[in-house]
N, C-alpha and C positions, 0 to 999 in steps of 0.2 A: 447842332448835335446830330449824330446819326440816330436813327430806329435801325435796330434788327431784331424782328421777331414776328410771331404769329400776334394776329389781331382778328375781333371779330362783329361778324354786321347781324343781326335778324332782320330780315330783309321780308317786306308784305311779297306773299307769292306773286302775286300781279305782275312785279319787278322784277323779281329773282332772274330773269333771262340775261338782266344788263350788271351783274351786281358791282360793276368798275367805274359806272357811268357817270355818276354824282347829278344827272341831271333832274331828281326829285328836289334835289337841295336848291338848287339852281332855278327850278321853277317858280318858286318862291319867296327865297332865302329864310336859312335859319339862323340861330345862333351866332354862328360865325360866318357867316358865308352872305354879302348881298346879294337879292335877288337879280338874275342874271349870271351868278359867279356859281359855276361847277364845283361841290365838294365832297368830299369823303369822308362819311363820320364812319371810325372805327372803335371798338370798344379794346381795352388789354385785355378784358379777359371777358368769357365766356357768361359770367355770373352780369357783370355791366353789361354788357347786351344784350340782353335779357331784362335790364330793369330797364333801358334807352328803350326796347322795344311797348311794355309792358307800362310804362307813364305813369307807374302809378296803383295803378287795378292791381292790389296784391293777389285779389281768389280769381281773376280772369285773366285772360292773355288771348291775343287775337292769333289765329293762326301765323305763321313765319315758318320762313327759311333760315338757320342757321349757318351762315358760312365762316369758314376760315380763311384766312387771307394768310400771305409771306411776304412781310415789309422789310427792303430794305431801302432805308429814303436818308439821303442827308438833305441839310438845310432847314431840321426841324428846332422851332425853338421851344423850351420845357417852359411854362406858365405854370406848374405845379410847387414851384414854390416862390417865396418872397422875393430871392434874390433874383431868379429868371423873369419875374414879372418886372423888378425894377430897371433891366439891363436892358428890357424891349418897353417901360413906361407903360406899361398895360395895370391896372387895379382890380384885384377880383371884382368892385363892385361891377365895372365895364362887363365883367364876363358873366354875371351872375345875372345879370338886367332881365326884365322880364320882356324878352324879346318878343314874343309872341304875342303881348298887348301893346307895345308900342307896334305893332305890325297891322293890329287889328283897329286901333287908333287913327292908322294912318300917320304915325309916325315913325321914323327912321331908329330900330334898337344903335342902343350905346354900344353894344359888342362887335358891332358894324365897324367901328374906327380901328379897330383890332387888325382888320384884315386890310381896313387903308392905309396904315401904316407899318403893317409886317409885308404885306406883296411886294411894295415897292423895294424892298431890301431883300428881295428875290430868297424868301423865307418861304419853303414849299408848303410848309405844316406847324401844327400846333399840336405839345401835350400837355393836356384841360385835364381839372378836375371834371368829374360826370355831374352836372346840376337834375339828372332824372330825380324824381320823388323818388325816398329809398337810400340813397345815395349813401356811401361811407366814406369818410375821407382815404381809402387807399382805392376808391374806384376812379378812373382814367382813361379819357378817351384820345383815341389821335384824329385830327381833324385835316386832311389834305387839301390844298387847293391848286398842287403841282405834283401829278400821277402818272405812270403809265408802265408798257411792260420791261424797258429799261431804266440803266441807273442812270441815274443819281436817284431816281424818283420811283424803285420799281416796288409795285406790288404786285401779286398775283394773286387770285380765287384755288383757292385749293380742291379739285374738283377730279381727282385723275382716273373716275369711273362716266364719267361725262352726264354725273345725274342731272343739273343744272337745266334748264328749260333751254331751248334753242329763241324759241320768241313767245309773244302771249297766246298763240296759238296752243302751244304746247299742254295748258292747262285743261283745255276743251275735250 
């Protein structure tokens, strides 16, 4: 399937210089992404990026950068419903796994096999329900793992007053 549309990150200011990078994700690994693997978690809207940022803490929120992004990417496959998840063999349970304790565990999360067997079928991205606390079922994230400023796979930072940090220096 193709995406075309605006999507959106809150981004820790720290980062904000890079916000195309995917290499937080990458350092790591999250959810869908093994560590080592470059990703792009995007929210559809404005409100889920907001709660992907926030985890939770309904009366706090940590400072962020809100950005907007302009997606237009083919090769995405939709996990948002029954019938896309059965055509790629993916189970919400795989996606919903508590990746972040099997990571702490020292074990490999289950949402991991997501991405070893969607990459190989040259699947650039994924659109996920939002598992953030908070969540409603029409909240939606796109998850990239094949990016950059042309297509098939283009996104862009929508930025065209050039507030954006240049590096981490910029914050100083």
């Amino acid at each position: 399937m193709r995406v075309v549309r605006t999507c959106y990150r809150a981004h820790d200011p720290r980062w904000a210089f890079k916000p195309t990078s995917g290499e937080g994700a990458a350092s790591r690994g999250a959810r869908f992404n093994p560590k080592g693997v470059p990703a792009l978690y995007l929210a559809l809207t404005i409100m889920t990026a907001i709660k992907e940022a926030n985890q939770g803490f309904a009366q706090r929120i940590d400072p962020c950068v809100l950005c907007s992004y302009e997606i237009d990417c083919d090769d995405i496959a939709d996990l948002t419903t029954q019938e896309g998840r059965g055509e790629f063999s993916v189970t919400l349970e795989e996606m919903a796994c508590a990746w972040a304790t099997a990571l702490s565990d020292g074990e490999r999360p289950a949402s991991w096999s997501i991405y070893d067997r969607l990459r190989p079928r040259n699947i650039a991205g994924i659109v996920v329900p939002s598992f953030a606390p908070g969540a409603e079922m029409e909240d939606r994230n796109l998850v990239l793992w094949d990016w950059g400023p042309d297509l098939p796979h283009r996104i862009t930072v929508f930025d065209p007053s050039g507030r954006l940090p240049k590096d981490q220096l910029s914050w100083r």
